[in-house]
MIDOSE-1310 file (N, C-alpha, C; in nm, 2 decimals, decimal comma, always signed):
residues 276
xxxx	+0,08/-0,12/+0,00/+0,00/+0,00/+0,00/+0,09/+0,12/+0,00; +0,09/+0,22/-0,12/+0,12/+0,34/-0,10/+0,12/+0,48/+0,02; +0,17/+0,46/+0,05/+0,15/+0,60/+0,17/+0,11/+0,67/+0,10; +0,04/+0,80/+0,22/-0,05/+0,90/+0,15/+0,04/+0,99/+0,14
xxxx	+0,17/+1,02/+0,13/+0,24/+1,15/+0,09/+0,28/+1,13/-0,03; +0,32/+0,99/-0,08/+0,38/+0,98/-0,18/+0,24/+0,97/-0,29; +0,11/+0,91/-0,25/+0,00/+0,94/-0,33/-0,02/+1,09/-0,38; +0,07/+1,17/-0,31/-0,01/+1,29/-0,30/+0,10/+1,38/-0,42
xxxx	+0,22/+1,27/-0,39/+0,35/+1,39/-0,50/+0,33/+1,30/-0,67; +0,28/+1,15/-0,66/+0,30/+1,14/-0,76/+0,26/+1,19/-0,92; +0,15/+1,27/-0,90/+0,14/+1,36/-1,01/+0,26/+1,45/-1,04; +0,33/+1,49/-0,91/+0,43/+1,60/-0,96/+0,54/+1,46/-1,02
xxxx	+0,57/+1,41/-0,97/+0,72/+1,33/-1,00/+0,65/+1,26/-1,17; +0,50/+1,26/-1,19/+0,49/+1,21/-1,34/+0,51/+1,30/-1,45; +0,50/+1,44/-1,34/+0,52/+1,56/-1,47/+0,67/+1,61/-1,47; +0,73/+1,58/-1,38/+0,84/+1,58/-1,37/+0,95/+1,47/-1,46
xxxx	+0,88/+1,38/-1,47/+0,94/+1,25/-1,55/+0,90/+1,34/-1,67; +0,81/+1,36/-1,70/+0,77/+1,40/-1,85/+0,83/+1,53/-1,92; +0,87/+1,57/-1,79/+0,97/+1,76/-1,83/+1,07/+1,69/-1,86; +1,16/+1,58/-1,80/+1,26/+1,56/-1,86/+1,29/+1,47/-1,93
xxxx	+1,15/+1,39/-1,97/+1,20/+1,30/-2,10/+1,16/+1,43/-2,20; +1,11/+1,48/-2,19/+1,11/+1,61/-2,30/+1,21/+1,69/-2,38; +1,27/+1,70/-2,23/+1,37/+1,79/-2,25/+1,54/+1,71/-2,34; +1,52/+1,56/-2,25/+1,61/+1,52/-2,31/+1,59/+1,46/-2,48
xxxx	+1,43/+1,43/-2,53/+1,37/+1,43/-2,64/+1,45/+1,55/-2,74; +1,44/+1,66/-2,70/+1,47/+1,78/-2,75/+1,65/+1,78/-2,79; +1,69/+1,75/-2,67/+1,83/+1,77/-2,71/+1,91/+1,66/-2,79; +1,86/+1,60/-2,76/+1,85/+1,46/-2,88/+1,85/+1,48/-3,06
xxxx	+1,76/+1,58/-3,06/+1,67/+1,64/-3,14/+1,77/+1,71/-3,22; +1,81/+1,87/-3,12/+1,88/+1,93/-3,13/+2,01/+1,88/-3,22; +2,03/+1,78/-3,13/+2,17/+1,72/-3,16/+2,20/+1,62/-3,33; +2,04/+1,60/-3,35/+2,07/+1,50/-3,48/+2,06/+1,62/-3,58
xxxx	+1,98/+1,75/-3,55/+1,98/+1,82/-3,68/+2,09/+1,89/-3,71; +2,17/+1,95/-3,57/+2,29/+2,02/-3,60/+2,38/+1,92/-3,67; +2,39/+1,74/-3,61/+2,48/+1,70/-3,71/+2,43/+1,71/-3,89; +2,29/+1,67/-3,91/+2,27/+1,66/-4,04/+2,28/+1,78/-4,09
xxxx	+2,24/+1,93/-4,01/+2,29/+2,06/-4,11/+2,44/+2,07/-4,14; +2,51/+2,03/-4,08/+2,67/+1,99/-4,08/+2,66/+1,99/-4,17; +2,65/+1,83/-4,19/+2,69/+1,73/-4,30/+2,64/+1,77/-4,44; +2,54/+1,82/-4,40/+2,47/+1,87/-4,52/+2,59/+2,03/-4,57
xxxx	+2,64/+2,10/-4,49/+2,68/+2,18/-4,53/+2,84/+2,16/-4,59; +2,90/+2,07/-4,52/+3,03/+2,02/-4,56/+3,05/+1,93/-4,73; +2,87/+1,88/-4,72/+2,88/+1,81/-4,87/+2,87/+1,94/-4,94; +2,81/+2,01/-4,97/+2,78/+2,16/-5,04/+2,90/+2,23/-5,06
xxxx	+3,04/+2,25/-4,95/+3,13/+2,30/-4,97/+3,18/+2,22/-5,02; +3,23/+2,11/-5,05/+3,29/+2,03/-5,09/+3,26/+1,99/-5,24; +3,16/+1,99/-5,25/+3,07/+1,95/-5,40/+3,11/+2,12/-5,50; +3,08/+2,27/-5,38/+3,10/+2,37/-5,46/+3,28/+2,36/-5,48
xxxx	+3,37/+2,35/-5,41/+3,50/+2,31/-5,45/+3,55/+2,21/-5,55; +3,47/+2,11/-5,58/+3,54/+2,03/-5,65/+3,47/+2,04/-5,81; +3,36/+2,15/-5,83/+3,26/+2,21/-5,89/+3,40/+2,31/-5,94; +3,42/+2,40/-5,88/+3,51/+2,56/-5,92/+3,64/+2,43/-5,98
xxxx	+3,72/+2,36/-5,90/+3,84/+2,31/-5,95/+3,81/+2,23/-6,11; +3,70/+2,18/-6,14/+3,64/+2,14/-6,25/+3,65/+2,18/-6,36; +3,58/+2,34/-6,28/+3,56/+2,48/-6,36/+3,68/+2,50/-6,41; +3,80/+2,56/-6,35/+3,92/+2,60/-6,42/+4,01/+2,52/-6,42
xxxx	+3,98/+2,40/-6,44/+4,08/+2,30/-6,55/+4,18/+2,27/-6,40; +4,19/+2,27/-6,25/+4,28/+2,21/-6,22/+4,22/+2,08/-6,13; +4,12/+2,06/-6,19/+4,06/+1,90/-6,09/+4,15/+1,80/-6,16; +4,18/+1,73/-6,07/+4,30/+1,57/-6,10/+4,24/+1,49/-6,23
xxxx	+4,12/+1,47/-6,24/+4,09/+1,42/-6,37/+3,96/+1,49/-6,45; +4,06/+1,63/-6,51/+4,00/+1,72/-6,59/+3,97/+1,65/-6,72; +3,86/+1,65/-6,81/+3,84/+1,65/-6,89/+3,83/+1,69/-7,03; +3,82/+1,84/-7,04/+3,81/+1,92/-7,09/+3,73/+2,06/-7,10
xxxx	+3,73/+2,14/-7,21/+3,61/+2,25/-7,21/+3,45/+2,23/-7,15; +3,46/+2,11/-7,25/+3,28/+2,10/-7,22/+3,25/+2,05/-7,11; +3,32/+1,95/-7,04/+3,32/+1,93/-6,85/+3,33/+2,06/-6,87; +3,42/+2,17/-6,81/+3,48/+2,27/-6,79/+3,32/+2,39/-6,76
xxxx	+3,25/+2,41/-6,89/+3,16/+2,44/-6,91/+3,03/+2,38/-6,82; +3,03/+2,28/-6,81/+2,90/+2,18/-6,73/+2,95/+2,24/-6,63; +3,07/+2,19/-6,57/+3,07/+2,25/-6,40/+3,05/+2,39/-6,41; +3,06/+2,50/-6,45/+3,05/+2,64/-6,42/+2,83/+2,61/-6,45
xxxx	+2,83/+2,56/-6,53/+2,71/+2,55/-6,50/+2,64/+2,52/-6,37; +2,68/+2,36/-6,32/+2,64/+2,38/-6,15/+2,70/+2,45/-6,07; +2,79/+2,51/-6,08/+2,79/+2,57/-5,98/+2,77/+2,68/-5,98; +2,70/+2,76/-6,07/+2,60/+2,91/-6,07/+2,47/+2,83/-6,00
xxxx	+2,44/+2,73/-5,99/+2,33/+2,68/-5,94/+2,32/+2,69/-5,78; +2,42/+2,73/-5,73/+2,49/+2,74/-5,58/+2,50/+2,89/-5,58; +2,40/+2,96/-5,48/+2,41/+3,08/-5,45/+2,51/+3,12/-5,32; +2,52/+3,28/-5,29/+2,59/+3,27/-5,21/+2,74/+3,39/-5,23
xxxx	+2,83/+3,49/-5,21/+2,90/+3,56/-5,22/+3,05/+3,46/-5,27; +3,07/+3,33/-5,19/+3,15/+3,26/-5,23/+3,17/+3,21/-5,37; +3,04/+3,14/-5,41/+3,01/+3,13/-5,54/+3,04/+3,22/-5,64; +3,00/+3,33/-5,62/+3,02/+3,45/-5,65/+3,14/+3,50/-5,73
xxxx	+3,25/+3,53/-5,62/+3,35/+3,50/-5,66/+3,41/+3,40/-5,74; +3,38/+3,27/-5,71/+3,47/+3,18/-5,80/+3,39/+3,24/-5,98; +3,31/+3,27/-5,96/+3,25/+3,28/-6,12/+3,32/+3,43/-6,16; +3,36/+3,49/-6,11/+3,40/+3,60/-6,12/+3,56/+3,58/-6,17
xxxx	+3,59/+3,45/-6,11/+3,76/+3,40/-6,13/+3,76/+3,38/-6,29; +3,65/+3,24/-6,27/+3,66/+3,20/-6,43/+3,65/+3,29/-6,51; +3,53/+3,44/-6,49/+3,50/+3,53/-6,62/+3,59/+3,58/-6,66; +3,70/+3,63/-6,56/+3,83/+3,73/-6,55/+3,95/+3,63/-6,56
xxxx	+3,95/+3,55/-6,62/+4,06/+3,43/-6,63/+4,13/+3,45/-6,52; +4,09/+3,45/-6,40/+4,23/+3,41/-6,30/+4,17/+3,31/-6,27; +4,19/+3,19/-6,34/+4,25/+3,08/-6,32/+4,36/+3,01/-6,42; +4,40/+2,89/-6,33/+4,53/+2,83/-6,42/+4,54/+2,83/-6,57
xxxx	+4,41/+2,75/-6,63/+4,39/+2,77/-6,77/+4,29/+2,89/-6,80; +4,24/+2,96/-6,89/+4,14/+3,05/-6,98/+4,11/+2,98/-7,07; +3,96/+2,98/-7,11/+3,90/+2,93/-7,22/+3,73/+3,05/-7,26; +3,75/+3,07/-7,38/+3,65/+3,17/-7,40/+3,53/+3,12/-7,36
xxxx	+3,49/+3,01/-7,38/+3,40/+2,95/-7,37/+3,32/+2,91/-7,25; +3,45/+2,89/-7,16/+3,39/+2,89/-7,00/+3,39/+3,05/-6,94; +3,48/+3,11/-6,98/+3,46/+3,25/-6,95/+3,29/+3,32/-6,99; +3,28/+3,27/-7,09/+3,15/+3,31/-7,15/+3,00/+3,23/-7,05
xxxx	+3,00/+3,09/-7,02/+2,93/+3,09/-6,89/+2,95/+3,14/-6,79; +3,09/+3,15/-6,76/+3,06/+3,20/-6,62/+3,00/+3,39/-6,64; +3,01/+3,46/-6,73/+2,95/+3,61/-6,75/+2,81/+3,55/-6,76; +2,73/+3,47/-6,84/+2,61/+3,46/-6,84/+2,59/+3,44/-6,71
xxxx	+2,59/+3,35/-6,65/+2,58/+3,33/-6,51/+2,57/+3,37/-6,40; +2,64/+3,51/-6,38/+2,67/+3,61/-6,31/+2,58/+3,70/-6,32; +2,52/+3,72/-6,50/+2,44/+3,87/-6,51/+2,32/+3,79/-6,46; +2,26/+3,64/-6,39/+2,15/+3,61/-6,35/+2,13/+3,67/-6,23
xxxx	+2,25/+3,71/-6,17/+2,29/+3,77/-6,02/+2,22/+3,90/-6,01; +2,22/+3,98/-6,09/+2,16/+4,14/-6,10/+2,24/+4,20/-5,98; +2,38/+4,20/-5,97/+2,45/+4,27/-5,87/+2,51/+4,36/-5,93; +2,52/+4,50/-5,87/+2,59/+4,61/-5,93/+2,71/+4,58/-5,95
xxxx	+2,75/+4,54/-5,79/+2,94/+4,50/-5,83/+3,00/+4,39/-5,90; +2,89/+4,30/-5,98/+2,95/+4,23/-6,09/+2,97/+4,29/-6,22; +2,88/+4,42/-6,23/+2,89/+4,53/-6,38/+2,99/+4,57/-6,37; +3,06/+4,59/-6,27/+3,15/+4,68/-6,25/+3,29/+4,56/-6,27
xxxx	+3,28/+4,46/-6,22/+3,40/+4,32/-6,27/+3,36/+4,30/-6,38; +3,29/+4,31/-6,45/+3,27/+4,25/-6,63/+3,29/+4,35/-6,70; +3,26/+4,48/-6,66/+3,29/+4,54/-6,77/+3,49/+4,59/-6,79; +3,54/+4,54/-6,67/+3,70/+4,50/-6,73/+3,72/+4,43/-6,79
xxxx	+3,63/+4,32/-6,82/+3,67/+4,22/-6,98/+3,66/+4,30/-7,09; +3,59/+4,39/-7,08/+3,61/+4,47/-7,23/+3,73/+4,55/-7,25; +3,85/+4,45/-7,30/+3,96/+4,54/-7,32/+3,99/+4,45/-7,47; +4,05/+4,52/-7,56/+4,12/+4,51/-7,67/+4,18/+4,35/-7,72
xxxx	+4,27/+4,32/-7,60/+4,32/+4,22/-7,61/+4,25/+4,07/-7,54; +4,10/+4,06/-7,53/+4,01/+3,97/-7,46/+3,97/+3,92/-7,60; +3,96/+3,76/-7,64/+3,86/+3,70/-7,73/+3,74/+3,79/-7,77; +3,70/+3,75/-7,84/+3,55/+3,79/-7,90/+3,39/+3,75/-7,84
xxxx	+3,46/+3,62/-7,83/+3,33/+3,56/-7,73/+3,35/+3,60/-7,61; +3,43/+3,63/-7,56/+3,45/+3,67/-7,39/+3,38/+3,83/-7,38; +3,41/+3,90/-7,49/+3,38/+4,05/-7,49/+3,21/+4,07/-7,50; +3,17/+3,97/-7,63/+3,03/+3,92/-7,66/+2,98/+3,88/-7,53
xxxx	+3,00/+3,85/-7,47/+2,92/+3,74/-7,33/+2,95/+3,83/-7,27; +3,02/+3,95/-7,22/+3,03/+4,06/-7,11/+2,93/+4,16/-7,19; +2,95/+4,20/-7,27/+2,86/+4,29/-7,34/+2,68/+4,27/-7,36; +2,71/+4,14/-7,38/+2,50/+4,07/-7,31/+2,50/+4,12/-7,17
xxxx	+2,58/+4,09/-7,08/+2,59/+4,04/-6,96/+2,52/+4,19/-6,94; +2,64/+4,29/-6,94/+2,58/+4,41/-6,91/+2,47/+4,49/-6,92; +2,39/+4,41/-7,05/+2,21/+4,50/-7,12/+2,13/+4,48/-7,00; +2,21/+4,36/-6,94/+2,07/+4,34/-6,84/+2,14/+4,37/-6,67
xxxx	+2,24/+4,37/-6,63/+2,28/+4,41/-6,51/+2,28/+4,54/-6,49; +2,25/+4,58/-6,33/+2,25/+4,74/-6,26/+2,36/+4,78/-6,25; +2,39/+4,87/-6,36/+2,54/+4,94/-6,37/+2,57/+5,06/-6,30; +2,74/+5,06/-6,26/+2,75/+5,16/-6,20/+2,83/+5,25/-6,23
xxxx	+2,87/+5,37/-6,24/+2,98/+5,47/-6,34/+3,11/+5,39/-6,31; +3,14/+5,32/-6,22/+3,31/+5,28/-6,29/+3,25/+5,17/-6,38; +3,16/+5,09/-6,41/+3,12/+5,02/-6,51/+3,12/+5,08/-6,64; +3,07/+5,23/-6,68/+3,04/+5,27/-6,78/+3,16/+5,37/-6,75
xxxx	+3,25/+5,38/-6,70/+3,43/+5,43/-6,76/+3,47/+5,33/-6,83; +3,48/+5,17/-6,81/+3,52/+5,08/-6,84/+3,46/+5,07/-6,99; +3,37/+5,08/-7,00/+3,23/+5,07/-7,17/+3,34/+5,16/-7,23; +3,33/+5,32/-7,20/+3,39/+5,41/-7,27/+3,51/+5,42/-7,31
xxxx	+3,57/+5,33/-7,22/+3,75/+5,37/-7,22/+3,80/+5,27/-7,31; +3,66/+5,14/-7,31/+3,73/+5,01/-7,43/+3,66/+5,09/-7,55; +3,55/+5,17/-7,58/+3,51/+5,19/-7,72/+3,63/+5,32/-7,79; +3,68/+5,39/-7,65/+3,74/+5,50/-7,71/+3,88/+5,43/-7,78
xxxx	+3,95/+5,34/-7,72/+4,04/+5,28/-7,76/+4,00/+5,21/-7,91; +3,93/+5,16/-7,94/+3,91/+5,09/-8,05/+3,88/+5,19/-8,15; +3,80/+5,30/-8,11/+3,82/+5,43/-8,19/+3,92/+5,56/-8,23; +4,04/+5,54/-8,12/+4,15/+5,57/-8,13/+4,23/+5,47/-8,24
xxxx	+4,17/+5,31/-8,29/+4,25/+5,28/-8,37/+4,31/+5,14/-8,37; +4,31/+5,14/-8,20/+4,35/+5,00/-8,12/+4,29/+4,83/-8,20; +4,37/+4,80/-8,21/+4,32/+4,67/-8,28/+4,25/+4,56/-8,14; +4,14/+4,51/-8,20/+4,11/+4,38/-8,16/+4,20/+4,24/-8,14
xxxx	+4,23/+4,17/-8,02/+4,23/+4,09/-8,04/+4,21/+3,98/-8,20; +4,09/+3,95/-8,24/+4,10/+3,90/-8,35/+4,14/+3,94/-8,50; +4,21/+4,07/-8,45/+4,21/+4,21/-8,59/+4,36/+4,18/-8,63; +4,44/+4,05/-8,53/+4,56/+4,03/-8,56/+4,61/+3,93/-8,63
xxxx	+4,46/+3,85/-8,65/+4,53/+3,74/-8,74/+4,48/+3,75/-8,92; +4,59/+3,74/-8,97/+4,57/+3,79/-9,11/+4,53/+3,56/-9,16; +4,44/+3,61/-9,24/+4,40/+3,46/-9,31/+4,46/+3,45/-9,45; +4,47/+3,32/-9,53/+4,51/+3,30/-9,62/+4,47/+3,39/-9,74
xxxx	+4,49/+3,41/-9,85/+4,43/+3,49/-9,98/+4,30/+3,40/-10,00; +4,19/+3,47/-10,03/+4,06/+3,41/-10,05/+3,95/+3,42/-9,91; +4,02/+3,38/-9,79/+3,95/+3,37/-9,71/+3,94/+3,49/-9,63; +4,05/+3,57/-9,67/+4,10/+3,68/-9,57/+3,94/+3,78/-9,55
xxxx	+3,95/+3,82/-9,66/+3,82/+3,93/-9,68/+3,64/+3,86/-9,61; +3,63/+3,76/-9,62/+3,54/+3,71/-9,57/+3,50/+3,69/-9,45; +3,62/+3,61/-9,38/+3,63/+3,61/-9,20/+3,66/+3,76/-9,15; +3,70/+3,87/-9,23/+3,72/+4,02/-9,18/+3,57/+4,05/-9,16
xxxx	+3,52/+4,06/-9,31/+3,39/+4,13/-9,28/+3,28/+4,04/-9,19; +3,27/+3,89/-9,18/+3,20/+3,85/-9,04/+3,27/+3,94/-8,91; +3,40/+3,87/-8,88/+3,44/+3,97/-8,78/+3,38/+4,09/-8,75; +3,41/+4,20/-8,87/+3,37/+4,32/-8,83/+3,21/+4,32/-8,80
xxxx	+3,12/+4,23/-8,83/+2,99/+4,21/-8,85/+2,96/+4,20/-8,65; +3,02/+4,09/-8,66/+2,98/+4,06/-8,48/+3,08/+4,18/-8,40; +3,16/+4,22/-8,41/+3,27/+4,36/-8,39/+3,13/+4,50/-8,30; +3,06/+4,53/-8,45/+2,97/+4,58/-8,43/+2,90/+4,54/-8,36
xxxx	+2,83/+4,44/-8,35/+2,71/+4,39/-8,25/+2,76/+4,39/-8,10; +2,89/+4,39/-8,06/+2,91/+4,43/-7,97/+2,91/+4,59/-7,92; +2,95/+4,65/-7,99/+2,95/+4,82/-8,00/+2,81/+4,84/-7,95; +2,71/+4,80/-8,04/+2,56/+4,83/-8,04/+2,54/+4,79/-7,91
xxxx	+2,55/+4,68/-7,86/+2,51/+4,63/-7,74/+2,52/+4,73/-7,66; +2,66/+4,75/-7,67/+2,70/+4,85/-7,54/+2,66/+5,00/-7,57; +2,66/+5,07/-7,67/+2,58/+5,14/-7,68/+2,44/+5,17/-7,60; +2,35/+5,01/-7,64/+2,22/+5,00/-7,61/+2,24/+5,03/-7,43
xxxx	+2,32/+4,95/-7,36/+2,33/+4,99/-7,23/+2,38/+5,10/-7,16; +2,46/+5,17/-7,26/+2,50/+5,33/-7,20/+2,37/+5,43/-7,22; +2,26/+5,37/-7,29/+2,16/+5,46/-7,34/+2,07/+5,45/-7,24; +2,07/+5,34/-7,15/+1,94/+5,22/-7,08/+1,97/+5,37/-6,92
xxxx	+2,08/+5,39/-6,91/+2,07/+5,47/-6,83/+2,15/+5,60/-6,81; +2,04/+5,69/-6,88/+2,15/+5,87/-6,99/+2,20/+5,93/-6,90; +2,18/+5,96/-6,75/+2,23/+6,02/-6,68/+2,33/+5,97/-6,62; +2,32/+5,86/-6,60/+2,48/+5,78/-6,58/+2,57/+5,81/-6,70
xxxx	+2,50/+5,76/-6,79/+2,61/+5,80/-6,93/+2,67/+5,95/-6,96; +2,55/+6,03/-6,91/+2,59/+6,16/-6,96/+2,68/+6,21/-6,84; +2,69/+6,15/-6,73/+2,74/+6,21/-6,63/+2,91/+6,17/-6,66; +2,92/+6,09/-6,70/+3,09/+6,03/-6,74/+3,11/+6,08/-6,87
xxxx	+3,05/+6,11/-6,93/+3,05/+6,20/-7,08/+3,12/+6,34/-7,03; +3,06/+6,42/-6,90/+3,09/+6,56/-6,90/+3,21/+6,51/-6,82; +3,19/+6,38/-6,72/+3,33/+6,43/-6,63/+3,43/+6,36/-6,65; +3,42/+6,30/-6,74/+3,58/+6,24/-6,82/+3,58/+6,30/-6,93
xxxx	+3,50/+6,31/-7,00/+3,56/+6,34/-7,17/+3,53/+6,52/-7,20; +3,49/+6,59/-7,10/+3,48/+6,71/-7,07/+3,34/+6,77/-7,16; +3,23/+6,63/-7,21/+3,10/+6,68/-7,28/+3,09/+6,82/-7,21; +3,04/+6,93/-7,32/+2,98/+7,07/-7,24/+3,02/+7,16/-7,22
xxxx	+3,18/+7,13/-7,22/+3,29/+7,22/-7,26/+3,35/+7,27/-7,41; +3,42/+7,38/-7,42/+3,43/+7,41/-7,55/+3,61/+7,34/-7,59; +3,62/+7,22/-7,49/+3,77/+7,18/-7,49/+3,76/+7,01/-7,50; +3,61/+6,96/-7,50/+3,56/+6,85/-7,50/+3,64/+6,73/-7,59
xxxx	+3,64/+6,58/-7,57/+3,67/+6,54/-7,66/+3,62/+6,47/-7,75; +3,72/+6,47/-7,91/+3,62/+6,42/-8,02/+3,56/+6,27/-8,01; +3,60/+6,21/-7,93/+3,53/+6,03/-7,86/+3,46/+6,10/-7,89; +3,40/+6,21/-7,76/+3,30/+6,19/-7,67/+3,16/+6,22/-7,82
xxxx	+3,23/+6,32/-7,89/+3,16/+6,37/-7,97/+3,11/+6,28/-8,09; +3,19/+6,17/-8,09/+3,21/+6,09/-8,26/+3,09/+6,00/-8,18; +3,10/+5,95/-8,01/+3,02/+5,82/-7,97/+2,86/+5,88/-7,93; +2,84/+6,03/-7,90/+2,70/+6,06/-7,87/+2,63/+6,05/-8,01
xxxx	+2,69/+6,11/-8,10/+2,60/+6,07/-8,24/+2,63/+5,92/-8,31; +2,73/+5,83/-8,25/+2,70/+5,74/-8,35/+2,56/+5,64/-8,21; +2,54/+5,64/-8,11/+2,45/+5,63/-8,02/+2,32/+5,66/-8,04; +2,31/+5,79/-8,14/+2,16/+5,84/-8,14/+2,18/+5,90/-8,00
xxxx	+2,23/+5,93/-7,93/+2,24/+6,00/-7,77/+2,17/+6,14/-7,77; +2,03/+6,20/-7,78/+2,01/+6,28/-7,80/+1,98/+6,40/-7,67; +1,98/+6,29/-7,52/+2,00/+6,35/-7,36/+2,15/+6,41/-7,40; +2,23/+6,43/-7,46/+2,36/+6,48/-7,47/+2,33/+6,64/-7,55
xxxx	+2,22/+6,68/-7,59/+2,21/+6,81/-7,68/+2,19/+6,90/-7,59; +2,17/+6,92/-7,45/+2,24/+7,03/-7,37/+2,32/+7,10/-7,36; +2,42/+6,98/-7,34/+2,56/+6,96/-7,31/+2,64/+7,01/-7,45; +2,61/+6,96/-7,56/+2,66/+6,99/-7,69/+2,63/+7,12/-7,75
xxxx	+2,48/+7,18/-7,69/+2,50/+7,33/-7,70/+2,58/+7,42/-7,67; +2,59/+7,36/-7,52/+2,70/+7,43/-7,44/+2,78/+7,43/-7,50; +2,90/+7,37/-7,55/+3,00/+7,36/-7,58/+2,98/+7,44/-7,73; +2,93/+7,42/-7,80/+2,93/+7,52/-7,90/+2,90/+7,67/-7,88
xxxx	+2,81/+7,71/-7,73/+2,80/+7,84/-7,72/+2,95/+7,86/-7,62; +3,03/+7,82/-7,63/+3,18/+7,83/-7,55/+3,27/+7,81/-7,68; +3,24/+7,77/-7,74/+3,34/+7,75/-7,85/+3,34/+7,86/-7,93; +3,23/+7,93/-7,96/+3,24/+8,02/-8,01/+3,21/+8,14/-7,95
xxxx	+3,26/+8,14/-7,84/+3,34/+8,31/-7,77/+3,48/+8,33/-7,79; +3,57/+8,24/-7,84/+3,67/+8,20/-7,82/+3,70/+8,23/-8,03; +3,79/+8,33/-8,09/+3,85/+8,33/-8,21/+3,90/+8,18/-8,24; +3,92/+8,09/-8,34/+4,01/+8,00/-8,37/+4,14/+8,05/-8,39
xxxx	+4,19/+8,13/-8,41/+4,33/+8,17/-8,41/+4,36/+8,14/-8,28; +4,31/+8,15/-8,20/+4,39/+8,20/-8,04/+4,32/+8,10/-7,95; +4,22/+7,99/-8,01/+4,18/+7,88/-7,92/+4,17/+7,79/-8,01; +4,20/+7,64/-7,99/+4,15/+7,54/-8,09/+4,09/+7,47/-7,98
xxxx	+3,91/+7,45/-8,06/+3,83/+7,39/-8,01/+3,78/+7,31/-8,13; +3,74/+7,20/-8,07/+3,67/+7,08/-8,22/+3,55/+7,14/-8,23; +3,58/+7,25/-8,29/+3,40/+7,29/-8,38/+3,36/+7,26/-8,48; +3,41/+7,18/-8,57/+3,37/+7,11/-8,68/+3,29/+6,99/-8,57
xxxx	+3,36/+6,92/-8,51/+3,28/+6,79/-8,49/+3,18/+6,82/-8,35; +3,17/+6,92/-8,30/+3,08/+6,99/-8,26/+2,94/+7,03/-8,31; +2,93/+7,07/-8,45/+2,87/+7,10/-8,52/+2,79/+6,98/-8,57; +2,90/+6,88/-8,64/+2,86/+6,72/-8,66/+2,78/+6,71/-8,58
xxxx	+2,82/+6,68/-8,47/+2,74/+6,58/-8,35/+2,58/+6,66/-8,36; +2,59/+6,78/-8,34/+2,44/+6,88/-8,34/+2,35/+6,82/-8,44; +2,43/+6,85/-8,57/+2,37/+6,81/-8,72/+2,31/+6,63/-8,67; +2,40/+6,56/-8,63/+2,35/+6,45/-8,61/+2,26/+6,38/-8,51
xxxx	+2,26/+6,49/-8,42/+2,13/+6,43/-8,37/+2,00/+6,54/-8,34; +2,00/+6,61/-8,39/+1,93/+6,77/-8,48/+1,87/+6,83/-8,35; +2,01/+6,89/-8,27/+2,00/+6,88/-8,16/+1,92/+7,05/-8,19; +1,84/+7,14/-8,12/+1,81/+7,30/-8,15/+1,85/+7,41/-8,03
């Protein structure tokens, strides 16, 4: 027969058993999910590592471009700043090998990101000496990413070079007699479609554009330069006829004997985009 004191606690000592199979239920609990978030997270680092090594040609049993190409594929599938970066490696070839081709997924890949500070890393691929596809794949990339003015110095500084004269990359290889003239004017064909691109993106936002127009290339001034002046009219850039008045009502306070200012291509630019 139970005594009557212990009759009397047993409801506490049942809820008491029950607080601590509870509690130890819980930490139990606790304890299996922190290991499987682990585990789970160590496979993910591990899978995005051997994913990037893939990517730039130094995994132990590389295969080639098109592996090469697959992995940058999954592993844009992995979000995350880390990620980020490695795709930023392959677009900008710092890795062991460069291939246009993987460079060119990883820029696709990136512009899914919609991050300012990757407009601002791709639009350094557009320099002179980059493949064609690499320039082409940065130049998509940018129609659709949130650019930022060191992005569109980078646009201007690769178009003004190429307009100063600067050869292309592919503008160095001369082809056999017959063929020469044919792969030139394709070249030049896709050449342009890049221009246009970027064009189309310096236009997508005028006051960015126009803002690095007046404060690098001196748009607005009667001392401006002829870039700036040859790239507002071949653009259609017509937010620039302010700026281009100005500079012609400065240009002509000024004699040409005793100031040289580009008022012919001053005048152009007006005529061309029939600025009033």
């Amino acid at each position: 027969m139970i005594p009557q004191v212990f009759r009397e606690r047993l409801p506490c000592l049942g809820l008491m058993w029950k607080r601590t199979t509870l509690k130890s239920a819980l930490i139990v609990t606790s304890v299996i999910v922190s290991t499987v978030a682990y585990g789970l997270y160590r496979y993910r680092e591990q899978r995005i590592d051997n994913l990037y090594a893939e990517a730039a040609g130094i995994a132990p049993a590389f295969h080639g471009t098109k592996d090469a190409q697959t992995a940058t594929r999954a592993l844009a599938t992995y979000g995350g700043d880390r990620t980020t970066g490695m795709l930023l490696n392959i677009a900008l070839g710092r890795t062991a090998f460069t291939w246009p081709d993987v460079q060119g997924e990883a820029i696709g890949a990136l512009a899914s990101r919609r991050d300012p500070a990757v407009s601002t890393a791709l639009a350094i691929v557009l320099q002179p000496h980059q493949p064609l596809p690499t320039r082409q794949a940065a130049a998509q990339a940018l129609q659709v990413l949130p650019c930022t003015p060191e992005s569109f110095w980078a646009i201007l500084h690769y178009l003004e070079r190429v307009w100063q004269g600067e050869l292309n990359y592919e503008d160095r290889t001369n082809y056999p007699p017959g063929l020469n003239d044919g792969v030139k004017a394709d070249l030049t064909k896709d050449q342009q479609d890049v221009y246009q691109a970027l064009y189309r993106t310096l236009k997508r936002e005028p006051k960015l554009a126009l803002g690095t127009l007046v404060q690098v290339y001196g748009l607005g001034t009667d001392s401006c330069s002829k870039f700036a002046l040859d790239v507002v009219s071949r653009m259609r850039f017509r937010e620039a006829c302010p700026a281009l008045l100005q500079s012609a009502q400065l240009a002509e306070q000024s004699a040409a004997e005793s100031f040289i200012a580009p008022r012919q291509e001053i005048e152009a630019a007006l005529r061309a985009l029939k600025c009033q």
